[in-house]
PDB file of N, CA, C and O in Angstrom, chain B, residues numbered from 101:
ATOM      1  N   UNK B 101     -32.540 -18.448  -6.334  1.00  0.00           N
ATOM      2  CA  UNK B 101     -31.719 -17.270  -6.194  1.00  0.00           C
ATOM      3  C   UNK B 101     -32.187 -16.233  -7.216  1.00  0.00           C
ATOM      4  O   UNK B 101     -32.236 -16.479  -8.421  1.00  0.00           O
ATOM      5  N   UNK B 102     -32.561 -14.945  -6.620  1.00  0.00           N
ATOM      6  CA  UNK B 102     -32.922 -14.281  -7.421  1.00  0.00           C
ATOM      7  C   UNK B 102     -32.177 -13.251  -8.078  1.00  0.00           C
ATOM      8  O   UNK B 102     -30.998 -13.569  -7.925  1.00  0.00           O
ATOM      9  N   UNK B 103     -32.258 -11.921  -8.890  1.00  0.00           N
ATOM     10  CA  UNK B 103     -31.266 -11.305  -9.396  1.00  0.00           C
ATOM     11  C   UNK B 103     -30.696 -10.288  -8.092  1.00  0.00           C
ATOM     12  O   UNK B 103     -29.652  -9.670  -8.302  1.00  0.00           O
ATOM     13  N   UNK B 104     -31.077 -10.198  -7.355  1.00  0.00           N
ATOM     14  CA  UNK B 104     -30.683  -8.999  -6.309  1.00  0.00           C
ATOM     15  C   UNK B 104     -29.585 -10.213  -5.287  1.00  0.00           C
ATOM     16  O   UNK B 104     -28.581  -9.768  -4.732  1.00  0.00           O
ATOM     17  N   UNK B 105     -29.833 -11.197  -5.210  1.00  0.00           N
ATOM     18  CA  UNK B 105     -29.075 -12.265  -4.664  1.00  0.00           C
ATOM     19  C   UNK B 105     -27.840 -12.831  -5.452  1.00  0.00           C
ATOM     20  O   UNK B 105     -26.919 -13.302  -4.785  1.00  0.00           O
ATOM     21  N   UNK B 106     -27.752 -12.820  -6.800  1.00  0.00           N
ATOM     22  CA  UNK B 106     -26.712 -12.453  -7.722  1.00  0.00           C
ATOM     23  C   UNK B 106     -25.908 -11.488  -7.532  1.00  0.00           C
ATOM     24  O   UNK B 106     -24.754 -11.748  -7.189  1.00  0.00           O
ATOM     25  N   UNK B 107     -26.236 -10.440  -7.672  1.00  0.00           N
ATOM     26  CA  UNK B 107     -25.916  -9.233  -7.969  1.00  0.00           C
ATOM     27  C   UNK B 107     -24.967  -9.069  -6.207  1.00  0.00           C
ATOM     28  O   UNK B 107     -23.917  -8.457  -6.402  1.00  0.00           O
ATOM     29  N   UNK B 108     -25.093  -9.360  -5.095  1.00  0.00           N
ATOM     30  CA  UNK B 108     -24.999  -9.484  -3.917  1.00  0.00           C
ATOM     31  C   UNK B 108     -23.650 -10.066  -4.203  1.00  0.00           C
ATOM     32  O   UNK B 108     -22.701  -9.282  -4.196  1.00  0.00           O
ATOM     33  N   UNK B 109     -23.451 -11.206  -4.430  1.00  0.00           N
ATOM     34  CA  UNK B 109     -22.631 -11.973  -4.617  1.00  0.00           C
ATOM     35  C   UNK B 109     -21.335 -11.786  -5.566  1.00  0.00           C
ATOM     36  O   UNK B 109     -20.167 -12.140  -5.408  1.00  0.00           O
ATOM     37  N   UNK B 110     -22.033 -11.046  -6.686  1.00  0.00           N
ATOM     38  CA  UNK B 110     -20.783 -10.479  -7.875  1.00  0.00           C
ATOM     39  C   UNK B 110     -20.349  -9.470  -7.187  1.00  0.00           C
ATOM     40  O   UNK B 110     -19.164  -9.281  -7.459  1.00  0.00           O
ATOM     41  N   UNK B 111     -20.891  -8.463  -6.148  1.00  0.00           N
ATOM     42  CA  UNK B 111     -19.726  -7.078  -5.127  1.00  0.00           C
ATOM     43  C   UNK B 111     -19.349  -7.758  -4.999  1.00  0.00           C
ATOM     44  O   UNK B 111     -18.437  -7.968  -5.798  1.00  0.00           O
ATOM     45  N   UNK B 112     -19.576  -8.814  -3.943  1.00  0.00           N
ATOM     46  CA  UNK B 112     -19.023  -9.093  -2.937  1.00  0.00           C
ATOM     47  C   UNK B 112     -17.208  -9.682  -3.300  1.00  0.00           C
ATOM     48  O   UNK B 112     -16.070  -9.343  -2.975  1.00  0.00           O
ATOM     49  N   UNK B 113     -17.850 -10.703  -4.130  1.00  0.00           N
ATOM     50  CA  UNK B 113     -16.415 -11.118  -5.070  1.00  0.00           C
ATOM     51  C   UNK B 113     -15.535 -10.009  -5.505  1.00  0.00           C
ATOM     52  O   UNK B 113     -14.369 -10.155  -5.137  1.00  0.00           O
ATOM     53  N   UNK B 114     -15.800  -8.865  -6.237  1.00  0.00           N
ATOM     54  CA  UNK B 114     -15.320  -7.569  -6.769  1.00  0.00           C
ATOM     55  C   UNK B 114     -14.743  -7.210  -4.912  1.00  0.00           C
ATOM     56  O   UNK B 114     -13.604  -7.147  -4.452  1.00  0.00           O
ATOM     57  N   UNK B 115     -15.559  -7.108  -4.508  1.00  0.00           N
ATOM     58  CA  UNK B 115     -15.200  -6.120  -3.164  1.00  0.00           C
ATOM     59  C   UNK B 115     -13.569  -7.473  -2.680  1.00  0.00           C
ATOM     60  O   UNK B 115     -12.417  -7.041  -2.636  1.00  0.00           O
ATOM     61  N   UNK B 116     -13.827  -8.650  -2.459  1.00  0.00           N
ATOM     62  CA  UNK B 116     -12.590  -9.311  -2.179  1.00  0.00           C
ATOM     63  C   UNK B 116     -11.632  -9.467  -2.988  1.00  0.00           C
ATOM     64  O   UNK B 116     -10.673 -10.027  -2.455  1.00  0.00           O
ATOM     65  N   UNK B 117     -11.466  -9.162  -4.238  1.00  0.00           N
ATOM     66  CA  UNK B 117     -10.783  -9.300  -4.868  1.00  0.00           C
ATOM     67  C   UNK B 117      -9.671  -8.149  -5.233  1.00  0.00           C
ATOM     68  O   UNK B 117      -8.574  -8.316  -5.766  1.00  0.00           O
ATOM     69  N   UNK B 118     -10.417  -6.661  -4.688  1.00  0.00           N
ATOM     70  CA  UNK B 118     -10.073  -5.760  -4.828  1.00  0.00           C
ATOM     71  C   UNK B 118      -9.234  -5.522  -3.350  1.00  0.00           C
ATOM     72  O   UNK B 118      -8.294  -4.736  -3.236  1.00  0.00           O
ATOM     73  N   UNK B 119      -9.740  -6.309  -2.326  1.00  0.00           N
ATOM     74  CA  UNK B 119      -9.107  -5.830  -0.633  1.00  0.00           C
ATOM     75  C   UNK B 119      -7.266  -7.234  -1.082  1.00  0.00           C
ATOM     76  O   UNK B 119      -6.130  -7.177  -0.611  1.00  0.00           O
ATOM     77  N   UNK B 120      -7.870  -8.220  -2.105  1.00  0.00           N
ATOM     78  CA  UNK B 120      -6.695  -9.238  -1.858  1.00  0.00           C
ATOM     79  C   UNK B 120      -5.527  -8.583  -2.660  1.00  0.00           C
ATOM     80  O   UNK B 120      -4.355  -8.913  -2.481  1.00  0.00           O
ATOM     81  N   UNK B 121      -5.958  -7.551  -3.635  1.00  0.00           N
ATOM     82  CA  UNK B 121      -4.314  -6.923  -4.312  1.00  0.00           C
ATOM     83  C   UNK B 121      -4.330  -5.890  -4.063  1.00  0.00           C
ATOM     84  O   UNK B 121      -3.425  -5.277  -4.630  1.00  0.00           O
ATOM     85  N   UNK B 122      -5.247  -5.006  -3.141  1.00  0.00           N
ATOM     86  CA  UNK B 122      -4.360  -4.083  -2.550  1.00  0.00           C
ATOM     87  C   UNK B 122      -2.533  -4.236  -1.914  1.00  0.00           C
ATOM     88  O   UNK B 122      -2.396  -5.145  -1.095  1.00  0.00           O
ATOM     89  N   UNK B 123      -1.430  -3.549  -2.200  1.00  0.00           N
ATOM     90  CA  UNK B 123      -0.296  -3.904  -1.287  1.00  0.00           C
ATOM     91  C   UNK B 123      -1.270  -3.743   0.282  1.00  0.00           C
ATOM     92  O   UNK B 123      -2.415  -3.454   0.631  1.00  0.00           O
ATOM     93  N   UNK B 124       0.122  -4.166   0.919  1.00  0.00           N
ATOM     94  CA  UNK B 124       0.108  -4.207   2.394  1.00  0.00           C
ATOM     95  C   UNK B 124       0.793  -2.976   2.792  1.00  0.00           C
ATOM     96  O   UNK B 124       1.839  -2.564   2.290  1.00  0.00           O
ATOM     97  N   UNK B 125       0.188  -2.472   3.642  1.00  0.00           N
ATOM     98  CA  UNK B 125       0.785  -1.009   4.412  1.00  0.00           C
ATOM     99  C   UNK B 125       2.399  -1.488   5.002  1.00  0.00           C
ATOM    100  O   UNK B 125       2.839  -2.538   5.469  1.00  0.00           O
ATOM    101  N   UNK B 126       2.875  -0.409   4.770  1.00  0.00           N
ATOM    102  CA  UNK B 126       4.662  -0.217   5.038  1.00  0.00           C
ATOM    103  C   UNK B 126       4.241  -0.361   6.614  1.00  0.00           C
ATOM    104  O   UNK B 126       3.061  -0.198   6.925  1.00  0.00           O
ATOM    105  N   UNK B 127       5.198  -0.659   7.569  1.00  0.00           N
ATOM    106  CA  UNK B 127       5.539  -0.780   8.900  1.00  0.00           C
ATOM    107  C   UNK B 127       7.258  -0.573   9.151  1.00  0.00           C
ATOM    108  O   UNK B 127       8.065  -1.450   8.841  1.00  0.00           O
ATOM    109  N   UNK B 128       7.594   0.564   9.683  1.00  0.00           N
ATOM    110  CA  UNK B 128       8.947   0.529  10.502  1.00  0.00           C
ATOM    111  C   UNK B 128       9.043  -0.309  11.438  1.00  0.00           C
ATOM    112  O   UNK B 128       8.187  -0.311  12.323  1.00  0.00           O
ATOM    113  N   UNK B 129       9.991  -1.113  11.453  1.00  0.00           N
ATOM    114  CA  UNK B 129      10.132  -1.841  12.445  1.00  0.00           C
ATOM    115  C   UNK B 129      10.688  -1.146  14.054  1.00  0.00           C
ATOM    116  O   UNK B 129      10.136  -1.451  15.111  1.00  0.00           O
ATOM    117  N   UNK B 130      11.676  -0.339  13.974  1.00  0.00           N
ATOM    118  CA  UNK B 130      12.523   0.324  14.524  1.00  0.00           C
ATOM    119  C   UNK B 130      11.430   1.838  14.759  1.00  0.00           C
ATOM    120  O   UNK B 130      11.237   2.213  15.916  1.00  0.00           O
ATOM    121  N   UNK B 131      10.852   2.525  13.716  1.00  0.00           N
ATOM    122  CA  UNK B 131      10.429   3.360  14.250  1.00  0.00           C
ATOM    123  C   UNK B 131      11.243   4.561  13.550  1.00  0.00           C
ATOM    124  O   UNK B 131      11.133   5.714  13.967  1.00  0.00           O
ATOM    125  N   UNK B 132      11.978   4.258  12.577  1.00  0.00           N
ATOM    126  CA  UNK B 132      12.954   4.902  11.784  1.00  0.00           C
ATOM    127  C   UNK B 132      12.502   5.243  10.688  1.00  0.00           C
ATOM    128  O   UNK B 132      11.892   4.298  10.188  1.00  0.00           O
ATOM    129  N   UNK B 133      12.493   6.596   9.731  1.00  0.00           N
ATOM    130  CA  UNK B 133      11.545   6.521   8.513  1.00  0.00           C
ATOM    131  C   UNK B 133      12.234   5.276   7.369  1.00  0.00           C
ATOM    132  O   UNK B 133      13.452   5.381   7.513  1.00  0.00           O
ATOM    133  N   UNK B 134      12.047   4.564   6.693  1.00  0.00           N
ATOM    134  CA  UNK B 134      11.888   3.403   5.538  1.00  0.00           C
ATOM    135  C   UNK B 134      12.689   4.052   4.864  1.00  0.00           C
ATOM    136  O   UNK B 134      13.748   3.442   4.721  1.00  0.00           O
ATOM    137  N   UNK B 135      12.645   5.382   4.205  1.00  0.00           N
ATOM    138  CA  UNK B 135      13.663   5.673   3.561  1.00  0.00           C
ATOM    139  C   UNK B 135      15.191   6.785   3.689  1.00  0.00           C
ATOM    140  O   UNK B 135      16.119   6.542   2.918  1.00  0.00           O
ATOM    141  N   UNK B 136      15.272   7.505   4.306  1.00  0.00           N
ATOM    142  CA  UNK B 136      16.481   8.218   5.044  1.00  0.00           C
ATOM    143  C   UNK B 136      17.151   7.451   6.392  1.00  0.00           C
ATOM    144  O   UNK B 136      18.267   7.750   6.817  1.00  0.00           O
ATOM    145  N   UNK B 137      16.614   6.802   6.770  1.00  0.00           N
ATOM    146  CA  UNK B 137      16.703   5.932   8.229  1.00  0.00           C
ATOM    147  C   UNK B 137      17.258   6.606   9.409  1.00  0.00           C
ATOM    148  O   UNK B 137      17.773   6.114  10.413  1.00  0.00           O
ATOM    149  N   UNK B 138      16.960   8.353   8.950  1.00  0.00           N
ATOM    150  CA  UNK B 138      17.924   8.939  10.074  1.00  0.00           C
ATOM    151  C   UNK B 138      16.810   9.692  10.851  1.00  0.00           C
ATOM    152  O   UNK B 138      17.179  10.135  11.939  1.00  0.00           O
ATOM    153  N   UNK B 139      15.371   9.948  10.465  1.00  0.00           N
ATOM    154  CA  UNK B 139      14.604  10.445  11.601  1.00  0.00           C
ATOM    155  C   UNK B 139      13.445   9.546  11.963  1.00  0.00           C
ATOM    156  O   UNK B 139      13.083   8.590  11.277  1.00  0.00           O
ATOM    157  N   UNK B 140      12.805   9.999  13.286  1.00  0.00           N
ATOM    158  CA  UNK B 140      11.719   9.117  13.522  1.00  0.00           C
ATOM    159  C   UNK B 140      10.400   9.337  12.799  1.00  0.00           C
ATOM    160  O   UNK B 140      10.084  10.500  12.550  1.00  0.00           O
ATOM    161  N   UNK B 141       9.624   8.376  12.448  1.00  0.00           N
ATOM    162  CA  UNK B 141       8.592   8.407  11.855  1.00  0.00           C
ATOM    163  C   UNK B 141       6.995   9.216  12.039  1.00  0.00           C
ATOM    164  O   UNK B 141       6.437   9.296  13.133  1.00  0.00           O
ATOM    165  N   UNK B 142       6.516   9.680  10.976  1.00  0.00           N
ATOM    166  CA  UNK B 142       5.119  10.294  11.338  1.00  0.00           C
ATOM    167  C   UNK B 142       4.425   9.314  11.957  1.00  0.00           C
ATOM    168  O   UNK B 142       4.814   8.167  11.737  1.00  0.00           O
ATOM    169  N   UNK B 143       3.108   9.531  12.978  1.00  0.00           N
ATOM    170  CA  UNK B 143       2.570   8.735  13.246  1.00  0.00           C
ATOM    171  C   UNK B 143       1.252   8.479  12.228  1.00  0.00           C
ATOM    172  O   UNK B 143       0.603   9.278  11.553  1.00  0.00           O
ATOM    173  N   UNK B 144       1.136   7.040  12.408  1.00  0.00           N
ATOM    174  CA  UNK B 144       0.583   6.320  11.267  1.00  0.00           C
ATOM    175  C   UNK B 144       0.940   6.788   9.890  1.00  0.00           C
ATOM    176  O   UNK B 144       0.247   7.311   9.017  1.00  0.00           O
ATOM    177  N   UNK B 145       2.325   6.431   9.933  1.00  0.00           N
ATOM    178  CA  UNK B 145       2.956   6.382   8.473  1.00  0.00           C
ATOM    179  C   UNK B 145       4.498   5.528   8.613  1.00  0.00           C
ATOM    180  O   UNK B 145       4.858   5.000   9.664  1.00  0.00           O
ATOM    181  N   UNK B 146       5.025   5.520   7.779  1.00  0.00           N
ATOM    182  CA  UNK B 146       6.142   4.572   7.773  1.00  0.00           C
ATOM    183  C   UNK B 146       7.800   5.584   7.221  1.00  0.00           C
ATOM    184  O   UNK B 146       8.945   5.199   6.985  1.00  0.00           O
ATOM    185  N   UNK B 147       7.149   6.949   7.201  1.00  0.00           N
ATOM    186  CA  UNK B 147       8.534   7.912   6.813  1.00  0.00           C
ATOM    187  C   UNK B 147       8.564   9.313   7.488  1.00  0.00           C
ATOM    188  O   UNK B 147       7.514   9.906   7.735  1.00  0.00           O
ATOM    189  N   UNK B 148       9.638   9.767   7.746  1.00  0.00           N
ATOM    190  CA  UNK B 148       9.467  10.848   8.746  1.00  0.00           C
ATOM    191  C   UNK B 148       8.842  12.191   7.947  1.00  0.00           C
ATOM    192  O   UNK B 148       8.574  13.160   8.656  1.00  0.00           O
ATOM    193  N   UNK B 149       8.596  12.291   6.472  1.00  0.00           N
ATOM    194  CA  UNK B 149       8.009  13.082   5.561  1.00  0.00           C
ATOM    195  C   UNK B 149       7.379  12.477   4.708  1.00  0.00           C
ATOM    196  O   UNK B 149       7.194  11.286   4.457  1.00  0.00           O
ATOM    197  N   UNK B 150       6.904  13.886   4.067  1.00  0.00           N
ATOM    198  CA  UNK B 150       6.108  13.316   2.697  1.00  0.00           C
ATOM    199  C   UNK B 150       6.812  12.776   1.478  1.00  0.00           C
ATOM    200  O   UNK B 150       6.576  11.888   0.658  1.00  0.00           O
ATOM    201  N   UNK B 151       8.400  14.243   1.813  1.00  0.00           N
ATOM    202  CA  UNK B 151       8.900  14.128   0.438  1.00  0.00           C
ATOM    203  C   UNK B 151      10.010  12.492   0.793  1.00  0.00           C
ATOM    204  O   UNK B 151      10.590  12.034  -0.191  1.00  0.00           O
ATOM    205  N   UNK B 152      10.178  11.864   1.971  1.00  0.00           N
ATOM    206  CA  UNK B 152      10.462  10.967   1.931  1.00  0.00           C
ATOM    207  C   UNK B 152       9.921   9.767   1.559  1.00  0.00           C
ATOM    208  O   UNK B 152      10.617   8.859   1.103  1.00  0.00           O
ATOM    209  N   UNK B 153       8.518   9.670   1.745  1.00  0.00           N
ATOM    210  CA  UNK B 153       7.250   8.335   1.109  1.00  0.00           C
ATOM    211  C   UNK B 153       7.512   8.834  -0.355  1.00  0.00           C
ATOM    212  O   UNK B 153       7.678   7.872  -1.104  1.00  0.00           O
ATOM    213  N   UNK B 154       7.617  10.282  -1.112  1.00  0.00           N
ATOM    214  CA  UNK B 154       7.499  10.031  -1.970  1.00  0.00           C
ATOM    215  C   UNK B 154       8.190   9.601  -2.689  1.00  0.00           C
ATOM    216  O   UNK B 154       7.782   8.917  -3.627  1.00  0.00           O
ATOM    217  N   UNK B 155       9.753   9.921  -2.441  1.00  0.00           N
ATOM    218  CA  UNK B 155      10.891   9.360  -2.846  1.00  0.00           C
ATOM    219  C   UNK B 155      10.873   7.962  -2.685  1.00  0.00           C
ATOM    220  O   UNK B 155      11.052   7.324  -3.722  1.00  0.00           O
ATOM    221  N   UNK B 156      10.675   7.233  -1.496  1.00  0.00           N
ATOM    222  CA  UNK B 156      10.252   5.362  -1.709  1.00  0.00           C
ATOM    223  C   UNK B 156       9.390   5.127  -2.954  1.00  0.00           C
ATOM    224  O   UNK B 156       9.713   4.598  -4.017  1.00  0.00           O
ATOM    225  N   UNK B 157       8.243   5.634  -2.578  1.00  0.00           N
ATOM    226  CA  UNK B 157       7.150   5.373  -4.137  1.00  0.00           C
ATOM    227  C   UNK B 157       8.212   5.535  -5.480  1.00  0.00           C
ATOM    228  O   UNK B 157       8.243   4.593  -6.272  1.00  0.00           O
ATOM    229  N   UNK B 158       8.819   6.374  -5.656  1.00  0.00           N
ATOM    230  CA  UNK B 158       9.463   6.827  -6.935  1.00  0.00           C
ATOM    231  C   UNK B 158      10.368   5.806  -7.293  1.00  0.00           C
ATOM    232  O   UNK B 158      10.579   5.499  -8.467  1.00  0.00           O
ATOM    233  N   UNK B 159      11.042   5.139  -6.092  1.00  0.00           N
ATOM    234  CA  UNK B 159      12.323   4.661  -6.197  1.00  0.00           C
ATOM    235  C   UNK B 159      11.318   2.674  -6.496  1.00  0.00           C
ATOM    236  O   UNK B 159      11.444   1.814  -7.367  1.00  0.00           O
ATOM    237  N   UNK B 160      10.356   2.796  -5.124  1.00  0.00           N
ATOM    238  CA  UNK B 160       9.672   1.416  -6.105  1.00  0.00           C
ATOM    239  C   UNK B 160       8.975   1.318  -7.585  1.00  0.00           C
ATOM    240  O   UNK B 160       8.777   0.242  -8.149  1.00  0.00           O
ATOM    241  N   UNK B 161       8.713   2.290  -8.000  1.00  0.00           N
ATOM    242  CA  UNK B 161       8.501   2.325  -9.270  1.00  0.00           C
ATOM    243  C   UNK B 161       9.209   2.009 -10.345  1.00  0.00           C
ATOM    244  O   UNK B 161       8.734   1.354 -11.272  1.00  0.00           O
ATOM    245  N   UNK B 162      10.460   2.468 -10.312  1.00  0.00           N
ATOM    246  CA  UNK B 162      11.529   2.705 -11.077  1.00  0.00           C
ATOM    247  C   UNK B 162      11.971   1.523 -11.316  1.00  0.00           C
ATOM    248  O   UNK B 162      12.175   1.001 -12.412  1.00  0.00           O
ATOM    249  N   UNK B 163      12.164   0.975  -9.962  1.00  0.00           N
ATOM    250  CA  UNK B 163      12.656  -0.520  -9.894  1.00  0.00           C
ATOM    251  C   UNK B 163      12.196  -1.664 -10.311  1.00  0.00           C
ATOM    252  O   UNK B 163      12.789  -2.705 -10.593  1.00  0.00           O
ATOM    253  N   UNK B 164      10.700  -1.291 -10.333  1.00  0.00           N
ATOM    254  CA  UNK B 164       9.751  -2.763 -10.964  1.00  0.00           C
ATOM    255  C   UNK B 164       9.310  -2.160 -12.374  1.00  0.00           C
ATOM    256  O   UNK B 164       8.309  -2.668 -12.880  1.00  0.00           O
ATOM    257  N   UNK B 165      10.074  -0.929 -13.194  1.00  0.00           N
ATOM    258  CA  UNK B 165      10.196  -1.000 -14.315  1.00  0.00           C
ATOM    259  C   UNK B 165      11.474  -1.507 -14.765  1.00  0.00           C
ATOM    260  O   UNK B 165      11.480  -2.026 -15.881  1.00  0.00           O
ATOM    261  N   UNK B 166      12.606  -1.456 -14.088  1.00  0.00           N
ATOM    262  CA  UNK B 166      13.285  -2.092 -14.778  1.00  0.00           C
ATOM    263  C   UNK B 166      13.453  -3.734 -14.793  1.00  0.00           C
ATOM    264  O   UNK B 166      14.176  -4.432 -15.505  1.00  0.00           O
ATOM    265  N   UNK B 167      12.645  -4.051 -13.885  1.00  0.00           N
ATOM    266  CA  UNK B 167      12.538  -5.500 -13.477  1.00  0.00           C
ATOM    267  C   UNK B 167      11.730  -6.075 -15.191  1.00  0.00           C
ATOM    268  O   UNK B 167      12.205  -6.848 -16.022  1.00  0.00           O
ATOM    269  N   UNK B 168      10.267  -5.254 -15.214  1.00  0.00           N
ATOM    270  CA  UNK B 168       9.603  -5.727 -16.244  1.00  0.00           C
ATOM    271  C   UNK B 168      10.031  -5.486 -17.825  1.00  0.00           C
ATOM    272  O   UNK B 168       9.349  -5.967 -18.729  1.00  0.00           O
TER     273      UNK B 168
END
């Protein structure tokens, strides 16, 4: 095994390791935005706005600081 066959192998690890803690993309089940639950959702997104994803983000943040 040579160094370019190494080197192959250390992305590759980096590259999976980086796809395994990405989170997982939000999904409405219903089709309802995740956080107001009163309009329907953008397509390919999980909230009927921006300032609504951003308010989720804010509100998961907050929460897994007070957790830690």
């Amino acid at each position: 095994m040579d160094d370019a066959d190494l080197a192959q192998e250390r992305e590759q690890a980096i590259i999976t390791a980086a796809l395994s803690a990405r989170e997982t993309s939000l999904k409405s089940p219903d089709g309802l935005c995740l956080w107001c639950r009163d309009e329907p959702i953008v397509a390919n997104s999980a909230f009927c706005s921006a300032d609504c994803g951003e308010d989720y983000s804010k509100h998961k943040r907050e929460m897994k600081q007070r957790i830690e």
